[in-house]
N, CA and C atoms as an extended XYZ file, in Angstrom:
237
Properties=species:S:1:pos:R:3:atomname:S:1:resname:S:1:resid:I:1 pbc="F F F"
N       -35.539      -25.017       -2.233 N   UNK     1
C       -34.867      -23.744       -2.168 CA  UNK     1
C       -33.940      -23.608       -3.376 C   UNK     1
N       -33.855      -22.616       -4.070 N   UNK     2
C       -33.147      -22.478       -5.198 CA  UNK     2
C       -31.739      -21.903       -4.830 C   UNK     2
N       -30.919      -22.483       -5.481 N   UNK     3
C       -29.266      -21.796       -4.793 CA  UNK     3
C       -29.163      -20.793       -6.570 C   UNK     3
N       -28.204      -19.624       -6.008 N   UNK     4
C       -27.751      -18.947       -6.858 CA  UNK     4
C       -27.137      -19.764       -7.865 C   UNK     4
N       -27.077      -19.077       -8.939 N   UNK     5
C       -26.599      -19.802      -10.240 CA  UNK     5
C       -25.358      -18.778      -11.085 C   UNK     5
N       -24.413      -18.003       -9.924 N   UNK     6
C       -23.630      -17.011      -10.725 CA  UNK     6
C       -22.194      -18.299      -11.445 C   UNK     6
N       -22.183      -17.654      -12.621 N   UNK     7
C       -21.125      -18.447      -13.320 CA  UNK     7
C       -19.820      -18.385      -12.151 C   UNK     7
N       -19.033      -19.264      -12.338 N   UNK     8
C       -17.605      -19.559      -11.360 CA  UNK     8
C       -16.767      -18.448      -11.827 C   UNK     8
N       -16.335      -18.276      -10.817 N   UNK     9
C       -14.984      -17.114      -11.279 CA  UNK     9
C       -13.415      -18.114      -11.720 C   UNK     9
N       -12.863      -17.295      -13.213 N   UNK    10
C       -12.087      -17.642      -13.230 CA  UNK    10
C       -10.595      -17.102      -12.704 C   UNK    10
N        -9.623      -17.592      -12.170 N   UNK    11
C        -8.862      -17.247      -11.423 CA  UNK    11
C        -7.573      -16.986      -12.316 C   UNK    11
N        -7.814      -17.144      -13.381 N   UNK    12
C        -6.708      -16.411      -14.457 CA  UNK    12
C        -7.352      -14.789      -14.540 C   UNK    12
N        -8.419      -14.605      -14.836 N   UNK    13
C        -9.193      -13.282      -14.934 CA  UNK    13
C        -9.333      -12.640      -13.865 C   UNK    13
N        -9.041      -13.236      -12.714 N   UNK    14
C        -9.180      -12.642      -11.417 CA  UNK    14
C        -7.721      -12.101      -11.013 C   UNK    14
N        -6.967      -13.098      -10.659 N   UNK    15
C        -5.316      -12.362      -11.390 CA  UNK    15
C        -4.710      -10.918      -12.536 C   UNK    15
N        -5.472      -11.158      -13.522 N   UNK    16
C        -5.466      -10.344      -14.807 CA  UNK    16
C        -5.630       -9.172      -13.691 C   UNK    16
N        -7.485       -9.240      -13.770 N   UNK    17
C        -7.815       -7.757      -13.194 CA  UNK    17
C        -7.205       -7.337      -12.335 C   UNK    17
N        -6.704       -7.637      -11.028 N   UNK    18
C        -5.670       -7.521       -9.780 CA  UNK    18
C        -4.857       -6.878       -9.941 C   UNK    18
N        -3.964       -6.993      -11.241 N   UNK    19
C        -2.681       -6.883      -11.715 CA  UNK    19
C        -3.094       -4.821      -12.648 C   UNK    19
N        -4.264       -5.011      -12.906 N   UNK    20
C        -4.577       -3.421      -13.926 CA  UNK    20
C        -4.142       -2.329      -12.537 C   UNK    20
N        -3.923       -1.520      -13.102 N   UNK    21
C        -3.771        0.030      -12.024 CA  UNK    21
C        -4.936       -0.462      -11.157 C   UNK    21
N        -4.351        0.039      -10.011 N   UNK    22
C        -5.009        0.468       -8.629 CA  UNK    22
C        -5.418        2.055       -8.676 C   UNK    22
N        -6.846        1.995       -8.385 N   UNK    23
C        -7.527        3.457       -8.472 CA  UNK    23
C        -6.997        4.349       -7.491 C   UNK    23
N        -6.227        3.511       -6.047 N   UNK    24
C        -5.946        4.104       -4.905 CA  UNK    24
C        -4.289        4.707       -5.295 C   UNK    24
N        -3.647        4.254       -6.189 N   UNK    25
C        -2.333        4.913       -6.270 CA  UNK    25
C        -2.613        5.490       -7.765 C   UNK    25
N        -3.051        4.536       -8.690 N   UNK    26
C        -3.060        5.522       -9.987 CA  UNK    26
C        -1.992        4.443      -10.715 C   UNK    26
N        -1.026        3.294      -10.077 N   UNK    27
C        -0.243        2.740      -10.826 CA  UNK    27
C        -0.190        1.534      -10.366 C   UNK    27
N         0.854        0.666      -11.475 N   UNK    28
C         0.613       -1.071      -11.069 CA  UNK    28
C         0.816       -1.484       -9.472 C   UNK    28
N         0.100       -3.049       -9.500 N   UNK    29
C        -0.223       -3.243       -8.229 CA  UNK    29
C         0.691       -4.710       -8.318 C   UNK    29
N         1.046       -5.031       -7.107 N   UNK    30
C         1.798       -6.479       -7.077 CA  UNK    30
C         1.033       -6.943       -6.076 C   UNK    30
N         0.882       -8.648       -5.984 N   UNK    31
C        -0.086       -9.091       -5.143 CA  UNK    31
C         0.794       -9.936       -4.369 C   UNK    31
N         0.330       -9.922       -2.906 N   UNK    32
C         1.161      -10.433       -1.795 CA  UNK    32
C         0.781      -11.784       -1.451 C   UNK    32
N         0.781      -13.019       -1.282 N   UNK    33
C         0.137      -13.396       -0.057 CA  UNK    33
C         1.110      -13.626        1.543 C   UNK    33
N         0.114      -13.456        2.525 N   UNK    34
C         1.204      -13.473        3.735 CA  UNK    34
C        -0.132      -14.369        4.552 C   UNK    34
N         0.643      -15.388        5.160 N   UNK    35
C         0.107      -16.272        5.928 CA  UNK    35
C         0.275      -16.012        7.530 C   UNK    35
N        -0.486      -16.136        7.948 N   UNK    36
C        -1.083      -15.733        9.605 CA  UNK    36
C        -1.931      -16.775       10.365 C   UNK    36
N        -1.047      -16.767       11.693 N   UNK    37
C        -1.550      -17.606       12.667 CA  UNK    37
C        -3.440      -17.284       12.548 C   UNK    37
N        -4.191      -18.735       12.113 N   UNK    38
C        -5.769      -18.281       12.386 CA  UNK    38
C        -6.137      -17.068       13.302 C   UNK    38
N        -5.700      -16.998       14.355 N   UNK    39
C        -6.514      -16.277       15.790 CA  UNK    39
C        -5.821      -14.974       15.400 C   UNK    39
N        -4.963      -15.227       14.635 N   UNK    40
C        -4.104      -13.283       14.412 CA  UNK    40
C        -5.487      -12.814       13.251 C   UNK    40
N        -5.581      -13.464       12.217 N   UNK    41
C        -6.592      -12.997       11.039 CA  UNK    41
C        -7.755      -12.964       11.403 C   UNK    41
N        -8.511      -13.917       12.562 N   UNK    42
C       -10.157      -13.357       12.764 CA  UNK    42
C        -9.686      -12.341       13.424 C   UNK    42
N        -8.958      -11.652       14.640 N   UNK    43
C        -8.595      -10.656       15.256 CA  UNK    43
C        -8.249       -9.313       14.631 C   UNK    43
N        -7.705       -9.296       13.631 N   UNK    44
C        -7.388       -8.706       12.446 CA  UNK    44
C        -8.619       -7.766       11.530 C   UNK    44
N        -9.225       -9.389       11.439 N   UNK    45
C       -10.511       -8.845       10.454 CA  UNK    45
C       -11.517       -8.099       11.076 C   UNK    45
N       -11.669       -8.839       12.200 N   UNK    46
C       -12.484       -8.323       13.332 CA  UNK    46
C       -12.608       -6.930       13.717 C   UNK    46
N       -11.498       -6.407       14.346 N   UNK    47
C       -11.092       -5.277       14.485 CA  UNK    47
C       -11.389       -4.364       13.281 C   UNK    47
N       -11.041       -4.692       12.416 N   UNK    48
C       -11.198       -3.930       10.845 CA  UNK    48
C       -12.450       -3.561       10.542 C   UNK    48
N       -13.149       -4.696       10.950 N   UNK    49
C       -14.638       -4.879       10.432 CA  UNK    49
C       -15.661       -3.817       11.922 C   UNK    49
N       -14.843       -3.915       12.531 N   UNK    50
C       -15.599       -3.085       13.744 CA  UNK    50
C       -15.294       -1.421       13.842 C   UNK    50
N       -14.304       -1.733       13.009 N   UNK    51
C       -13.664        0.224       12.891 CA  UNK    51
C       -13.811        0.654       11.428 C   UNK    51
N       -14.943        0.341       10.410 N   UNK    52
C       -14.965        0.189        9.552 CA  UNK    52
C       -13.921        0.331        8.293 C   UNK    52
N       -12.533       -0.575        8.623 N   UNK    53
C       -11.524       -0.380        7.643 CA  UNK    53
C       -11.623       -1.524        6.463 C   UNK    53
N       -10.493       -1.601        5.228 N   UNK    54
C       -10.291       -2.451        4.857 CA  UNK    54
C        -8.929       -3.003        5.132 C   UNK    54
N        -8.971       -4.521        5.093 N   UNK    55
C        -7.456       -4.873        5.684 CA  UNK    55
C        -6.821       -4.708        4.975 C   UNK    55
N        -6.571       -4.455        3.521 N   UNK    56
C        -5.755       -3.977        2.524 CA  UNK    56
C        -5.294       -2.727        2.918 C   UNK    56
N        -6.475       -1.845        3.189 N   UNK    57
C        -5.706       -0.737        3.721 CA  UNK    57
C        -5.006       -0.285        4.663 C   UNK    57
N        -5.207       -1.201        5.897 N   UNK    58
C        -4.888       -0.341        7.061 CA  UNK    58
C        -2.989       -1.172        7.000 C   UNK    58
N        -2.903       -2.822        6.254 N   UNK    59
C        -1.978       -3.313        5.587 CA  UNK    59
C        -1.007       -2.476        5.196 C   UNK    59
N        -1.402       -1.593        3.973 N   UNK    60
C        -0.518       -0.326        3.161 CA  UNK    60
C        -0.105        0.710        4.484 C   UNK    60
N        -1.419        1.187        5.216 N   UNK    61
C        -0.416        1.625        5.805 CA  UNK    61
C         0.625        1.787        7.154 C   UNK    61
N         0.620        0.518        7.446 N   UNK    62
C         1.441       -0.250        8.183 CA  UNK    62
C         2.908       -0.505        7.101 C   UNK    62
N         2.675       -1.123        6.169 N   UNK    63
C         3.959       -0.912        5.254 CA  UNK    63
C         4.474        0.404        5.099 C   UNK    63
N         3.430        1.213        4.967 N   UNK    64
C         4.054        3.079        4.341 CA  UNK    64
C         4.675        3.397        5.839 C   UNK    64
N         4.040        2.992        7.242 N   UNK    65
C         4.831        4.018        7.960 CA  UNK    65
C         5.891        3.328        8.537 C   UNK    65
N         6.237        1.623        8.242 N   UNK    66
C         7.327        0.994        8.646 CA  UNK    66
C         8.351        1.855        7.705 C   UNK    66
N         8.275        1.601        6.425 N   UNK    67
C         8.993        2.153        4.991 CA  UNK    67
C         9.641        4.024        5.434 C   UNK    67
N         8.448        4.736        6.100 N   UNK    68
C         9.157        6.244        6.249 CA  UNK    68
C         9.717        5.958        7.852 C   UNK    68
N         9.840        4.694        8.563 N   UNK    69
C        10.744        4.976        9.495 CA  UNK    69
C         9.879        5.233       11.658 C   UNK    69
N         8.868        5.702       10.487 N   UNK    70
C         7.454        5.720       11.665 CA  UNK    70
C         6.969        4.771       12.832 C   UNK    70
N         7.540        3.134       12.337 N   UNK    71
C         7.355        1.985       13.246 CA  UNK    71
C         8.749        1.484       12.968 C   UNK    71
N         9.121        1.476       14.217 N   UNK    72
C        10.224        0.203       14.615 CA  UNK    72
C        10.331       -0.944       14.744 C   UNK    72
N        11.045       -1.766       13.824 N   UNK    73
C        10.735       -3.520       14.087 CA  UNK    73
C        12.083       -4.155       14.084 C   UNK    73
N        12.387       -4.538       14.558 N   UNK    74
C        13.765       -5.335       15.350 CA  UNK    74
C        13.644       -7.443       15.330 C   UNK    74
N        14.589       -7.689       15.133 N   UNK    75
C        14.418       -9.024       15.158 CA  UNK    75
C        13.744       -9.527       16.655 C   UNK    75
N        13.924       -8.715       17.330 N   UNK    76
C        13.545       -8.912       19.035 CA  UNK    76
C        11.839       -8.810       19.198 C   UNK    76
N        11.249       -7.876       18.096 N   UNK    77
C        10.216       -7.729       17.585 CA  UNK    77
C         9.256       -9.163       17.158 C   UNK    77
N        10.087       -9.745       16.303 N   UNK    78
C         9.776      -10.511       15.254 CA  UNK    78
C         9.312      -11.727       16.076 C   UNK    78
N         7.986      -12.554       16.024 N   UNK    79
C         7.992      -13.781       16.750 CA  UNK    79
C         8.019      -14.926       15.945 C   UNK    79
């Protein structure tokens, strides 16, 4: 069986590109990482993948409607 033969990605160039304008705002992008209990991220993805979203997006806008005030989060919140 023949395995694919695509050259390796480099992760300086993968960074680079990340970092160019975002087509979705039109301006620079900053990159997050946020770490999550396993069973929260297949649940996560899952869901996403079944409501055809991307988790980047539905991410933004969970930030945009915490940011205009839209969701409430309290340390009582916070686990």
């Amino acid at each position: 069986m023949k395995r694919s033969t695509k050259p390796p990605i480099d992760p300086e160039q993968w960074v680079t590109d990340a970092a160019k304008p975002s087509s979705m705002e039109g301006g620079p992008v900053a990159r997050m990482t946020v770490e999550l209990p396993l069973d929260l991220h297949r649940e996560l993805k899952g869901k996403c993948g079944r409501e055809g979203l991307k988790i980047k997006k539905v991410i933004i806008a969970l930030v945009q409607d915490y940011l205009e005030g839209k969701v409430k989060i309290t340390e009582v919140n916070l686990h």
